[in-house]
RODRENVEX-457906 format. One record per residue: residue in three letters; x, y, z of N, C-alpha, C in turn. Coordinates in steps of 0.001 Angstrom, whole numbers, padded with zeros to 6 digits, always signed. Example, Ala and Ser with C-alpha at 12.3 -4.5 7.8 and 13.67 -1.06 7.14 Angstrom:
<tornus>
ALA+013190-005690+007800+012300-004500+007800+013200-003300+007800/SER+012850-002250+007080+013670-001060+007140+012900+000030+007870/
</tornus>
This chain:
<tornus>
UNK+000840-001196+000000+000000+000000+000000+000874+001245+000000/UNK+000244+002228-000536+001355+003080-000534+001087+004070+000632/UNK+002714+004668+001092+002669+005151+002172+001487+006596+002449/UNK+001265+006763+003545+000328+008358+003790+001671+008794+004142/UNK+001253+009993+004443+002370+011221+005340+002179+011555+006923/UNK+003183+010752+007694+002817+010527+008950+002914+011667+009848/UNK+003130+012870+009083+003635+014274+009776+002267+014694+009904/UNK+001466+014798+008809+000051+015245+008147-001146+014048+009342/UNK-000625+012930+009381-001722+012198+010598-000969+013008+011858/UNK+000035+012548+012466-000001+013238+013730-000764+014330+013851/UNK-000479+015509+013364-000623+016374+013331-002937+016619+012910/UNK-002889+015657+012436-004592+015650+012605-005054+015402+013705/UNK-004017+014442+014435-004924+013593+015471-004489+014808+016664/UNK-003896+015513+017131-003419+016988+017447-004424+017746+017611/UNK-004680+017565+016550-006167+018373+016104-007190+018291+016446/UNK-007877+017132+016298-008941+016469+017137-008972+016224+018137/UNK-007934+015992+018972-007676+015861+020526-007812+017578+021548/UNK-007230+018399+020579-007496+019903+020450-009373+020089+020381/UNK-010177+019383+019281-011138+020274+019415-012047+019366+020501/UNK-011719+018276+020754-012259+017141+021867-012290+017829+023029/UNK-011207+018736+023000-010728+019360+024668-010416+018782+025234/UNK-009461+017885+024776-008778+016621+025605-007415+016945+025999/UNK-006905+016350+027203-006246+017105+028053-004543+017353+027336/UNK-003669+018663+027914-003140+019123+026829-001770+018286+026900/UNK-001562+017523+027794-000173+016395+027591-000641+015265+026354/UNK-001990+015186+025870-002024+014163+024900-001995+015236+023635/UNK-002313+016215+023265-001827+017147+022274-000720+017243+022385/UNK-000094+017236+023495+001252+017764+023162+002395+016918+022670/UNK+002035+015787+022870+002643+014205+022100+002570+014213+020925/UNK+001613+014181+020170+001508+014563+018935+002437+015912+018435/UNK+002004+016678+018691+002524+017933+018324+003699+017789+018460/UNK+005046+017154+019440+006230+017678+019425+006280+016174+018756/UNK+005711+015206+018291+006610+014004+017455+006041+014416+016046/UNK+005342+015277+015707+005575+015980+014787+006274+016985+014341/UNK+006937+017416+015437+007628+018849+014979+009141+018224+015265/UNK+009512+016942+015766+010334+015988+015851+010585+015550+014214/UNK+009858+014942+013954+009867+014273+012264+010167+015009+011037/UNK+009480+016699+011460+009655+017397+010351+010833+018016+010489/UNK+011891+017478+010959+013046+018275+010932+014257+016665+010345/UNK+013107+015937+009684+014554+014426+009277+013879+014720+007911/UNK+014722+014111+007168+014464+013347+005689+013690+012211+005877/UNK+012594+012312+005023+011804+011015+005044+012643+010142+004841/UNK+013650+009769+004063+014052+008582+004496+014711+008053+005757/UNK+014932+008891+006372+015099+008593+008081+014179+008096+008759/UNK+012776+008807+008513+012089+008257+009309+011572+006970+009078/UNK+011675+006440+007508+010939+005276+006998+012185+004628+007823/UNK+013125+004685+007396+014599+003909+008190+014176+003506+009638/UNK+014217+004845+010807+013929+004506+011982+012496+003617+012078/UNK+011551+004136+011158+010080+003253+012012+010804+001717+011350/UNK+011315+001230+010399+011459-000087+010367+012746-000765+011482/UNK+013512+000171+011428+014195-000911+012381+013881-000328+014193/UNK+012433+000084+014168+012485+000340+015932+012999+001788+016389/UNK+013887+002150+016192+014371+003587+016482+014114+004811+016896/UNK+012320+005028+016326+012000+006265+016562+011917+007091+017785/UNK+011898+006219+018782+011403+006602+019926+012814+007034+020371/UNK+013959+006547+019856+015342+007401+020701+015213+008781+019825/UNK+014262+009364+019352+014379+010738+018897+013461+011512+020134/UNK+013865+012817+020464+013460+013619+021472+011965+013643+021268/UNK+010691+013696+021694+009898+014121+021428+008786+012459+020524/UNK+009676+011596+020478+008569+010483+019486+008718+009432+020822/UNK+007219+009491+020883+007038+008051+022159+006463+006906+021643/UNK+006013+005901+022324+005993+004394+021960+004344+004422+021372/UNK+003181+005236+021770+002099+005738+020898+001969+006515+019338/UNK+003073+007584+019426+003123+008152+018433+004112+007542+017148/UNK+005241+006719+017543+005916+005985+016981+004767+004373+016104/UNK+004079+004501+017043+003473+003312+015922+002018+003912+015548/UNK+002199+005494+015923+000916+005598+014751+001812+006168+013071/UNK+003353+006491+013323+003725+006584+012293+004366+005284+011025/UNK+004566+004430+012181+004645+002969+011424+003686+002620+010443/UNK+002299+002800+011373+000650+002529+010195+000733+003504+009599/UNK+000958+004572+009508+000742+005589+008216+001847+005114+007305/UNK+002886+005017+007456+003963+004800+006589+004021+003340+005972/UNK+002952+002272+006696+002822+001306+005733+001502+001290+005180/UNK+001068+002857+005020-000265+003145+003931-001533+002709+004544/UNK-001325+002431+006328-003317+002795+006835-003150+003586+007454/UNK-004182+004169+007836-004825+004835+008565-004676+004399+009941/UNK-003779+005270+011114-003303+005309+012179-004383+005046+012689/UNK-004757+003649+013760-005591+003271+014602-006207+004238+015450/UNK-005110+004832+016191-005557+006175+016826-006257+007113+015828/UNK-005892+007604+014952-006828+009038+014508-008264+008042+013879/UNK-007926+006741+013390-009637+006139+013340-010662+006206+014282/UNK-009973+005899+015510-011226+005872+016517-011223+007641+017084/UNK-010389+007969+016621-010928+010034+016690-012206+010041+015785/UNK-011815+009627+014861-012500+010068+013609-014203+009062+013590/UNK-014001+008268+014232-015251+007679+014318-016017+008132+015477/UNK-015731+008587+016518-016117+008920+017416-016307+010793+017885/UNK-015644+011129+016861-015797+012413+016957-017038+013677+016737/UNK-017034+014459+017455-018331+015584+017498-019775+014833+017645/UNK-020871+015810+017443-022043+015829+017153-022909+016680+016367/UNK-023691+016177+015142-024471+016640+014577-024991+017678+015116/UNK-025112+018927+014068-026088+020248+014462-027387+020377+014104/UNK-028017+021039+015016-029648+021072+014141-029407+022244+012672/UNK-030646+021844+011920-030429+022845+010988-030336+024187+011160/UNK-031096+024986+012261-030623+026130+012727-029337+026743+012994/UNK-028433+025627+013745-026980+026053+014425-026034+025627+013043/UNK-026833+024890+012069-025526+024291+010804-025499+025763+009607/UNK-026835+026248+009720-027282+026943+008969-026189+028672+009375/UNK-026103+028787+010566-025618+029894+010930-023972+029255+010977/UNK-023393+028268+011242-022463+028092+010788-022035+027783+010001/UNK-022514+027527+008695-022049+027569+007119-021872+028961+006974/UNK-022817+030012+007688-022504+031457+006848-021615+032196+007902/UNK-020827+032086+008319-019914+032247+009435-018296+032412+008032/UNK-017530+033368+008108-016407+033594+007188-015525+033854+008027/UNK-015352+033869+009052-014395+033856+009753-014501+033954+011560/UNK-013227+034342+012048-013409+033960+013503-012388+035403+014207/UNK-013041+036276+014705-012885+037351+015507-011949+037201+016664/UNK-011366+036180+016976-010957+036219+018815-010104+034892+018317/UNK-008481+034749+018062-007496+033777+018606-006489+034389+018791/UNK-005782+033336+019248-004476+033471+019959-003402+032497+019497/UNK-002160+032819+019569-001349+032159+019174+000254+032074+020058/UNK+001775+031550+020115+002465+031699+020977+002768+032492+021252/UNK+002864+033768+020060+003193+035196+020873+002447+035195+022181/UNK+001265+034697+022780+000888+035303+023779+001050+034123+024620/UNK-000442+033762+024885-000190+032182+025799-001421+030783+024227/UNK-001303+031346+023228-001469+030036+022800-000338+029116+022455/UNK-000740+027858+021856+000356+026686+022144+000716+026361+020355/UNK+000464+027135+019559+000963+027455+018111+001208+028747+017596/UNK+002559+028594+016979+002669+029443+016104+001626+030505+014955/UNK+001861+031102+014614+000249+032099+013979+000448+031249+012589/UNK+001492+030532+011824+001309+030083+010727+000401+029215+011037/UNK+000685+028101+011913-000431+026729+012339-001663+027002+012566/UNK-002074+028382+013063-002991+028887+013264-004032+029062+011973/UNK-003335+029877+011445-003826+030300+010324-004042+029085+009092/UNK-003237+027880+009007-003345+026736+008071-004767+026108+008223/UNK-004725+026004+010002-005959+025008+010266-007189+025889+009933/UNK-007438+027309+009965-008273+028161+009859-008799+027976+008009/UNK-007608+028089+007624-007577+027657+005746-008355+026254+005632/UNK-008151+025153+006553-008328+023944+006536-010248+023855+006270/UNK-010593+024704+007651-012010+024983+008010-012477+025531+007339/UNK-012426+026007+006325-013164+027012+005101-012662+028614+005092/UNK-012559+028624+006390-012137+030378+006467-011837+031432+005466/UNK-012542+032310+005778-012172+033517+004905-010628+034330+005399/UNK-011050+034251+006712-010078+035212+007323-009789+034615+008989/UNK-008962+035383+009526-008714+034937+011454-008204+036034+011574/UNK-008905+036425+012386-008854+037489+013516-007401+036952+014570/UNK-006458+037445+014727-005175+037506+015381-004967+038665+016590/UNK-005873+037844+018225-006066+038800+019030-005411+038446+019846/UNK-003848+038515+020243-003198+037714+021323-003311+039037+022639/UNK-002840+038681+023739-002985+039470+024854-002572+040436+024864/UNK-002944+041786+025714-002270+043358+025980-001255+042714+027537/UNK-000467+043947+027454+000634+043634+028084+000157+043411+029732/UNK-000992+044102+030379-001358+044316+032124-001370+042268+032158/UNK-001875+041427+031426-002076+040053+031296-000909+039287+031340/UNK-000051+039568+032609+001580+039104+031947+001056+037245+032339/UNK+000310+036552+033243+000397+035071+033141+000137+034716+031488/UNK-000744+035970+030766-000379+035162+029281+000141+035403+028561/UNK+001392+036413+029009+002535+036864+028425+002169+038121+027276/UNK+001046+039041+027805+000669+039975+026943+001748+041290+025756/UNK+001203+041334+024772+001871+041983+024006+002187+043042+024731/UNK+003527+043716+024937+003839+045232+024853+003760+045757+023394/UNK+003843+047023+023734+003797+047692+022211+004751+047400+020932/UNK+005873+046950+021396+006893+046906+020832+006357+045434+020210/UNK+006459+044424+021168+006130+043151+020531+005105+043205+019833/UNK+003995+043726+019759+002668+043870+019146+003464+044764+017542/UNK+004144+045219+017614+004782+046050+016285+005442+045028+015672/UNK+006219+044072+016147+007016+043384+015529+005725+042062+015421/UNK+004953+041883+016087+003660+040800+015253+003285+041521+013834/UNK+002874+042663+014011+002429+043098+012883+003327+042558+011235/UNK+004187+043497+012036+005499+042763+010809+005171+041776+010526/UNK+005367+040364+011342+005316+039014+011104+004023+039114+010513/UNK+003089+039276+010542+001476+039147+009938+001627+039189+008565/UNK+002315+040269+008496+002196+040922+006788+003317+040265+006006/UNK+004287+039134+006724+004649+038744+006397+004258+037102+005899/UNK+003628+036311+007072+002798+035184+006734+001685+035848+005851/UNK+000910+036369+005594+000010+036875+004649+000348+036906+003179/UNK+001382+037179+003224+002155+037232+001773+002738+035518+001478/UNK+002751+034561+002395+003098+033242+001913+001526+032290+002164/UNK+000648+033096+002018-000909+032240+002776-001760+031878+001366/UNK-002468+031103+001094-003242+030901+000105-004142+031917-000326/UNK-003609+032352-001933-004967+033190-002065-006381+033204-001173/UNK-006977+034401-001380-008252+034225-000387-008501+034049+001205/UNK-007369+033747+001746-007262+033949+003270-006280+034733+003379/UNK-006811+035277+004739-006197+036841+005193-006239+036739+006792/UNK-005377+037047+007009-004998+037428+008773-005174+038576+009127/UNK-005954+038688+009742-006476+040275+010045-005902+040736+011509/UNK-005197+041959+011669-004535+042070+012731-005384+042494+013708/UNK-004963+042001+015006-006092+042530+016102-005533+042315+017524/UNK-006314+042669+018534-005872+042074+020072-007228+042133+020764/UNK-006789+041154+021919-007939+040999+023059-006711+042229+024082/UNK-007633+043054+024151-007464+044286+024657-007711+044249+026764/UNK-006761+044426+027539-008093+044529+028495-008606+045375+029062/UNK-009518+045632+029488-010290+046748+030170-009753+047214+031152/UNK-009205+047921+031543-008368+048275+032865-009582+048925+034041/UNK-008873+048853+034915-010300+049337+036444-010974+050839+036254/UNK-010283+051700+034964-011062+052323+034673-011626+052751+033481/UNK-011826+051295+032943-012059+051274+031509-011626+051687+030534/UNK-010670+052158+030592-008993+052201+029314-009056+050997+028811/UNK-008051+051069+027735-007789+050333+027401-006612+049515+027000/UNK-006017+048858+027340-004663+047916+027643-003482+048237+026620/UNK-003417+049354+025789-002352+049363+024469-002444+050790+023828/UNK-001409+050806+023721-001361+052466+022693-002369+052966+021943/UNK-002853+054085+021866-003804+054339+021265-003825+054428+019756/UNK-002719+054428+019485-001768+055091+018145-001516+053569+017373/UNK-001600+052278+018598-001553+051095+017738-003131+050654+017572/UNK-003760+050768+018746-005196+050496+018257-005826+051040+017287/UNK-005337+052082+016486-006121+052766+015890-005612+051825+014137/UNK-004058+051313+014032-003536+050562+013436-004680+048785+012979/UNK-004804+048625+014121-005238+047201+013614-006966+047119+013299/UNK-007163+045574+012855-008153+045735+012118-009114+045223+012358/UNK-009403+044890+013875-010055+044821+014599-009818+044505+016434/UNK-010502+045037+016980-010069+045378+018130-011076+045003+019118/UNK-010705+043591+019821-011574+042678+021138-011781+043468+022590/UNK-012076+043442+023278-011697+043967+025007-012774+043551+025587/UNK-012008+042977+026822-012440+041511+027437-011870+042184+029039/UNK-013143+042048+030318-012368+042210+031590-011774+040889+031918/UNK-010488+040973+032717-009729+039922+033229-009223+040138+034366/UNK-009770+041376+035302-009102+041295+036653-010196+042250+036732/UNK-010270+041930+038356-011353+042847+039172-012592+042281+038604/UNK-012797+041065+038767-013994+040492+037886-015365+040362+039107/UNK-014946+040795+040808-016162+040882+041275-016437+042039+042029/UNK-016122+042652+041002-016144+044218+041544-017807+044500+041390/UNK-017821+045467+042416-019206+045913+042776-020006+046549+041508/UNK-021600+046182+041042-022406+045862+040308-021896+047647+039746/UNK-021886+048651+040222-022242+050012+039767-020354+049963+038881/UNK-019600+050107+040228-018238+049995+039262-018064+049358+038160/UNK-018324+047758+038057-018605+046912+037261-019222+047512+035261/UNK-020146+048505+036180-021037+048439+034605-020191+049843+034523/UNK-020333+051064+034991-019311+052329+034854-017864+051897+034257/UNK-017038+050903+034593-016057+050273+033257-016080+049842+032165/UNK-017367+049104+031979-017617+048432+030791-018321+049570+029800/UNK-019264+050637+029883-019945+051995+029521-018595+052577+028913/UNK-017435+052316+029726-016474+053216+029654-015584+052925+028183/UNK-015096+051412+028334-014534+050779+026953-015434+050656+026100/UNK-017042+050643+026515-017817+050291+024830-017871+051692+024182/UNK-017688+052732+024614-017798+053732+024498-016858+054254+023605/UNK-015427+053501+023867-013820+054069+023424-014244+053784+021596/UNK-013781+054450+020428-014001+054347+019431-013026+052986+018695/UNK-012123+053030+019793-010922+051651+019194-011730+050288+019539/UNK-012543+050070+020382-013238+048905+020675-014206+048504+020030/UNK-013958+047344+019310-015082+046838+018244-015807+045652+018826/UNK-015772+044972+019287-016035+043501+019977-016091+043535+021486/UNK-017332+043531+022654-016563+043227+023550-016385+041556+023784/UNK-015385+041294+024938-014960+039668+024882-016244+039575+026161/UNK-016489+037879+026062-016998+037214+026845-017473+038075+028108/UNK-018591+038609+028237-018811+039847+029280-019055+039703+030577/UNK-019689+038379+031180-019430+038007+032365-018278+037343+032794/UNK-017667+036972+031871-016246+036314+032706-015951+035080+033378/UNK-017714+034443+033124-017641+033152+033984-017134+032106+033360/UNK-016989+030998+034774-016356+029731+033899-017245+028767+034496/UNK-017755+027791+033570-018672+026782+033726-017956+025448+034202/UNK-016847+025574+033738-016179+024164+034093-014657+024348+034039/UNK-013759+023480+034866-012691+023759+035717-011642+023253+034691/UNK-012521+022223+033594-011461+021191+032974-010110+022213+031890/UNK-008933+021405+032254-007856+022457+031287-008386+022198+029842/UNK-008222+023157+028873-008736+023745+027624-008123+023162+026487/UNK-006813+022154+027078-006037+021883+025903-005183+022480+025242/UNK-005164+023896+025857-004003+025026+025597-002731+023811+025826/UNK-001633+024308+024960-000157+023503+025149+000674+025219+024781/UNK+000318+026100+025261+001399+027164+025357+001968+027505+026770/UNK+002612+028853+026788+003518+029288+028475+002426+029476+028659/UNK+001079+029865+028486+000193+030302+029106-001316+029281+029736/UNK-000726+028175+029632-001578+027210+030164-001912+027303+031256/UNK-001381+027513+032471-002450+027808+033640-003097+028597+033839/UNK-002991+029361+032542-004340+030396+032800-005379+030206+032005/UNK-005352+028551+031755-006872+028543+031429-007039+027177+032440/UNK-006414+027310+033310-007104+026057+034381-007852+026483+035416/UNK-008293+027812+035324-008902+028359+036013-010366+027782+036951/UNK-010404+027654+038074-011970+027186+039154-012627+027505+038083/UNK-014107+027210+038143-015402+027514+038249-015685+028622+038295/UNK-016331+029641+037648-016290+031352+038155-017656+031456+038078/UNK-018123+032429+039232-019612+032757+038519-019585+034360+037581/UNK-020169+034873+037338-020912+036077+036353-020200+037459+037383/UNK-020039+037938+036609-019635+039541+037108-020737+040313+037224/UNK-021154+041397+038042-022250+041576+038609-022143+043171+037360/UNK-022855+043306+036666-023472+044674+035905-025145+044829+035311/UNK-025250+046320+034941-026434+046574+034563-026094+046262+032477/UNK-026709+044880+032194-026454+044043+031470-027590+045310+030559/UNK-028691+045483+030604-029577+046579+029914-028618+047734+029826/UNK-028098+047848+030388-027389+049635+030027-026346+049155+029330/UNK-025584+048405+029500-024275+048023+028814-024744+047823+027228/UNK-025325+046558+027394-025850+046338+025426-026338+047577+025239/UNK-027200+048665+025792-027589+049927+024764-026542+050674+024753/UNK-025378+050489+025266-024279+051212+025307-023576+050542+023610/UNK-023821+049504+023641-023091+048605+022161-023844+049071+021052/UNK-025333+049100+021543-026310+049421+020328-025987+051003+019542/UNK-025577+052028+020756-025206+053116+020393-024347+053491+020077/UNK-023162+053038+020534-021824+052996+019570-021549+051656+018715/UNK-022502+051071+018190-022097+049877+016934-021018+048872+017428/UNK-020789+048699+018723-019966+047639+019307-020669+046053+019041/UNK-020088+045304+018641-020505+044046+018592-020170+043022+020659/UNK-021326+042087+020592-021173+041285+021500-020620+040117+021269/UNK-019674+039722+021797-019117+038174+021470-020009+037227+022139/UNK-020233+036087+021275-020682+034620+021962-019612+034044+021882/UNK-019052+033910+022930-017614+032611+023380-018289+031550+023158/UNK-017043+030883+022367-017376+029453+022630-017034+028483+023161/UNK-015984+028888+023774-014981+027903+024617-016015+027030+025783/UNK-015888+025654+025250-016662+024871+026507-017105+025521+027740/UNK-015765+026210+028690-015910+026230+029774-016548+027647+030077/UNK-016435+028445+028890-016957+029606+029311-018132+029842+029013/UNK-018545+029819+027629-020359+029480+027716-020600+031103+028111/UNK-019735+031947+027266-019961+033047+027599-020762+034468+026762/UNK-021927+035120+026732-022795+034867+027616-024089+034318+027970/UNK-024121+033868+029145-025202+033020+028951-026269+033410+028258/UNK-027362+032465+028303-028521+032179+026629-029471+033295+027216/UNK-029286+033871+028675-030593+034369+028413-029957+035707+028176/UNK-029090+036196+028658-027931+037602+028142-028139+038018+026731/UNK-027526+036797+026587-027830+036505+024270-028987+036957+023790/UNK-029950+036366+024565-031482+037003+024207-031884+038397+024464/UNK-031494+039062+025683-031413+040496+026148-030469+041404+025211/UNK-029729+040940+024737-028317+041522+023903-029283+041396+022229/UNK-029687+040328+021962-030507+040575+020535-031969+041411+020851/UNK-032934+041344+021895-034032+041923+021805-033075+043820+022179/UNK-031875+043878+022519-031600+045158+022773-030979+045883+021152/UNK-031355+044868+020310-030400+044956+019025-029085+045113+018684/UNK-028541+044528+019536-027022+044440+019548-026439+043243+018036/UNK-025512+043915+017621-024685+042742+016754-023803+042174+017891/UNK-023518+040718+016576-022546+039783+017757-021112+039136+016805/UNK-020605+038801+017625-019377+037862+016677-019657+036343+017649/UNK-019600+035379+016757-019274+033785+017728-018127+033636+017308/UNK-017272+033819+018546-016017+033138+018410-015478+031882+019075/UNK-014211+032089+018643-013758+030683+019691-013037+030992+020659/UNK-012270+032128+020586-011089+032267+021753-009836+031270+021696/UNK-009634+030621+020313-008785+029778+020238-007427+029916+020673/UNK-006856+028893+021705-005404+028680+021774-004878+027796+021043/UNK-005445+027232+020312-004573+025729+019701-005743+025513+018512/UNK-004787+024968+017884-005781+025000+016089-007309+024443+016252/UNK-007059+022800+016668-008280+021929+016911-009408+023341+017476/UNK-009083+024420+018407-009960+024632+018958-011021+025925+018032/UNK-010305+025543+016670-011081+027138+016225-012121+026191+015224/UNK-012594+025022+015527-013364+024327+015028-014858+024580+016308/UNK-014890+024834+017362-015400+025339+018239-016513+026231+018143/UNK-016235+027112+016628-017293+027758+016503-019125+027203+016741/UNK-019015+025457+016487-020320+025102+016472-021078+025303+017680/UNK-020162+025121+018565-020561+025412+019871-021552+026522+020492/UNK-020401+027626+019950-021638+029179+019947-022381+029333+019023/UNK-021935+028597+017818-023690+028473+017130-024919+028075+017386/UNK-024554+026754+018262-025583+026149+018966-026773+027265+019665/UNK-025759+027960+020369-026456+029022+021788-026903+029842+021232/UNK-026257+030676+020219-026923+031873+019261-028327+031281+018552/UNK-028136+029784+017768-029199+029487+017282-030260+029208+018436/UNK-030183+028978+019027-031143+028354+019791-031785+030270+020746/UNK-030724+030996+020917-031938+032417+021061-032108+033114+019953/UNK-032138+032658+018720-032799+033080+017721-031730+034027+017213/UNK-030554+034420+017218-029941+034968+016722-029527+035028+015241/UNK-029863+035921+014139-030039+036030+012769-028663+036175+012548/UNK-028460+035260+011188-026678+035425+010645-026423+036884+010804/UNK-027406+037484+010235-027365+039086+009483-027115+039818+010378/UNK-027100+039883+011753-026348+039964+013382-025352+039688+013592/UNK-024661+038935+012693-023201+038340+013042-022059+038994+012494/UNK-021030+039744+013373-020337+040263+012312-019332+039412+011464/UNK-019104+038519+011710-018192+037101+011297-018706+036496+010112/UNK-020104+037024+009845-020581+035838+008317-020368+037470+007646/UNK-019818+038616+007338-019580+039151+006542-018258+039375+006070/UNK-017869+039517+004894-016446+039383+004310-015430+040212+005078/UNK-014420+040092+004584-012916+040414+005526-012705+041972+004936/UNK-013278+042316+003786-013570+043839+003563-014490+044548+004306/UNK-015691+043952+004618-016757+044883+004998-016343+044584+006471/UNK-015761+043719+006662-015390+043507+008622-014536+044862+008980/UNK-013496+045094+008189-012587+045660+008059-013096+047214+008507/UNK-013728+047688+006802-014547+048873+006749-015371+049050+007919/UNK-015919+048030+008668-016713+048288+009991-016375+048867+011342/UNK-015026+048274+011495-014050+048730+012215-013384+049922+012035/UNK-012935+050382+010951-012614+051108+010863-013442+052493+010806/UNK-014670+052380+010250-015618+053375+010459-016035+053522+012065/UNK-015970+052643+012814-016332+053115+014534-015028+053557+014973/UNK-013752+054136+014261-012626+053972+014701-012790+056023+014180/
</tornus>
């Protein structure tokens, strides 16, 4: 049989273990006996998997070594079969319907900050998923557990952007951006002179999250208000579940975060605060955050707010995630034509830039 490409399976099953949310030492096996392999001549590796060997290479263990044996004698790695048979669940036509018209994804992350890939890997698997475009929102600098951009580093991403952009497949585009954070008095986490630069702009609270109900909403009034803020992130802040995210970057314990409940604000004044300055609401989709809840979603559309469903991705598998917040959007009735994500990477652009 003729051989597959055992760089191309690892690296799937990576993937799926990523959008499984399965825990991040079994991604990370994959991932480094792939990034192990792609640095030999295939004929090394056909060499090592026949005579036994692979596993004295840094990074290839006694699992990943014989899922490259079965690829290289032309099946299909046992492991990524039972991924692949066992993987996800069917959407209703409502949540499939709003995620077919979905062109891209507003909110990831990559190692510049605390995700656990590079922005090329990022951006491939995004190409993989249909994508039009990815939103490239790694952290502001006050966020140092996830190693937030300073200005300087955020200048030299840029660079790099416009540089992977120019080696990316026609038709996909990396759109520059950050998850911004709200500071205690609703500033915002980065130069004003660079926000005004990128091409779309997240802000998300991440400290002082049980601050008193009046302070609470007087910060958030404050950033929806700022003309650089296009998106706010996940607005209560809660976490539904404790389990780690599958992140494999420096910034992994900061998504192992307890259980959180909701940040206390006047949720009616805030969305007419979005409605009036054209701020979009994010639906997170990250398992654990479920952020915001369905009946928020419903208060946020009867207040006529637009939304983005994102993923908040740290790791590729996870920007498949979008179905997730489709689910929740579909199910409170949320219209594509609300979404700023099912419109093209021009008019996203132009949108931003006109509230700017």
């Amino acid at each position: 049989m003729k051989a597959r490409d055992p760089i191309a399976d690892l690296r799937r099953i990576a993937f799926l273990l990523e959008r499984a949310n399965e825990a991040t030492y079994r991604v990370r096996a994959f991932r480094s006996a792939a990034k192990a392999l792609a640095g030999l001549p295939a004929a090394e590796v056909t060499e090592r998997a026949g005579n036994g060997t692979l596993t004295k290479l840094a990074g290839v263990g006694d699992v990943t070594a014989r899922c490259v044996a079965e690829s290289l004698a032309g099946e299909e790695p046992v492991y990524l079969r039972r991924l692949v048979a066992t993987e996800g669940s069917d959407l209703d036509a409502e949540a499939t319907a709003l995620r077919v018209a979905l062109r891209g994804d507003c909110h990831t992350h990559s190692d510049w900050s605390d995700g656990g890939s590079p922005i090329e890997e990022m951006a491939l698997a995004a190409v993989e998923l249909g994508h039009e475009y990815m939103v490239l929102t790694d952290h502001s600098p006050r966020l140092k557990v996830a190693r937030g951009l300073t200005a300087d580093r955020l200048r030299r991403q840029l660079d790099h952007v416009a540089q992977v952009n120019a080696a990316l497949p026609e038709g996909f585009r990396i759109l520059t951006g950050i998850e911004v954070d709200i500071l205690a008095d609703g500033s915002l986490d980065q130069d004003e002179e660079l926000l005004a630069r990128l091409d779309v702009v997240v802000g998300s609270v991440h400290s002082g999250l049980n601050d008193e109900r009046t302070k609470m909403t007087r910060r958030m009034l404050t950033a929806v208000a700022n003309p650089h803020l296009d998106i706010l992130g996940h607005c209560t802040g809660r976490m539904v579940s404790s389990r780690p995210a599958g992140v494999t970057g420096p910034g992994d314990r900061g998504h192992r975060a307890r259980t959180r409940g909701e940040s206390d604000f006047d949720a009616d004044a805030v969305f007419a605060a979005c409605v009036e300055h054209d701020t979009a609401v994010e639906i997170n989709s990250r398992p654990e955050r479920q952020d915001p809840p369905k009946r928020l979603i419903r208060r946020a559309l009867e207040a006529g707010c637009l939304f983005a469903i994102n993923t908040d991705a740290h790791a590729p598998g996870q920007l498949d995630w979008q179905r997730f917040g489709c689910e929740r959007a579909a199910r409170c009735g949320v219209p594509a034509d609300r979404v700023v994500n099912t419109w093209s990477a021009k008019h996203l652009v132009e949108w931003a830039g006109d509230r700017s």
